[in-house]
N, C-alpha and C positions, 0 to 999 in steps of 0.2 A: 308682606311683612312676615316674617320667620321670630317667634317668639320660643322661648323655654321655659319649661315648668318642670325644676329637678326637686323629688323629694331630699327630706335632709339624712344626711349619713347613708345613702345608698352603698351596698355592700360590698366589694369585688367579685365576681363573677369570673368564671372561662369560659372565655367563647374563639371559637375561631376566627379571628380577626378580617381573613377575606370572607366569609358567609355573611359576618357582620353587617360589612363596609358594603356587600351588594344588598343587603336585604333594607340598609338605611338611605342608600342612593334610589334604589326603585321607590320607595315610597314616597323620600322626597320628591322626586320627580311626578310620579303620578299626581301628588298631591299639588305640586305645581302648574301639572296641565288642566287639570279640574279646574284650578282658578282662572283659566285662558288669560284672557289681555286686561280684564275687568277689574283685576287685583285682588287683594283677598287678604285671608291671614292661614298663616299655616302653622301650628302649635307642635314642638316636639316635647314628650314627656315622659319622665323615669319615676317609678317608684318602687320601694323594696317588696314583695313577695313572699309569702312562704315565711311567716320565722324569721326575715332579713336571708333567706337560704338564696334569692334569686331577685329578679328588678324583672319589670313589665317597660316594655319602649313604648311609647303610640304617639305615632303620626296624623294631627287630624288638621283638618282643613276648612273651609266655611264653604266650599266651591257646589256648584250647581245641584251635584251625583249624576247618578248616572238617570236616563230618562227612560219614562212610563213607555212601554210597550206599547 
């Protein structure tokens, strides 16, 4: 399950649109294999920053992590 938690009036920003779109595909992704076949949830979320100067992304997931050494 792929859910979103956007704060309200988030600000516009510049960003380089390919840096972006790789740095939200790998996380999606990892976050996807974290959850293997067992399902899961994976949470994307924006909030304003700074003053409203910038927005914070986070990709989180409920998936195993990584294991004890």
């Amino acid at each position: 399950m792929l859910a979103e938690e956007f704060g309200a009036d988030l600000p516009r920003v510049r960003v380089d649109r390919h840096q972006m779109d790789q740095a939200l595909s790998q996380g999606l992704l990892n976050a996807e294999q974290a959850l293997s076949e067992r399902g899961g949830r994976i949470v994307v979320s924006a909030r304003a920053v700074r003053d409203g100067a910038g927005i914070e992304i986070s990709i989180r997931d409920n998936g195993g992590g990584i294991a004890a050494e």
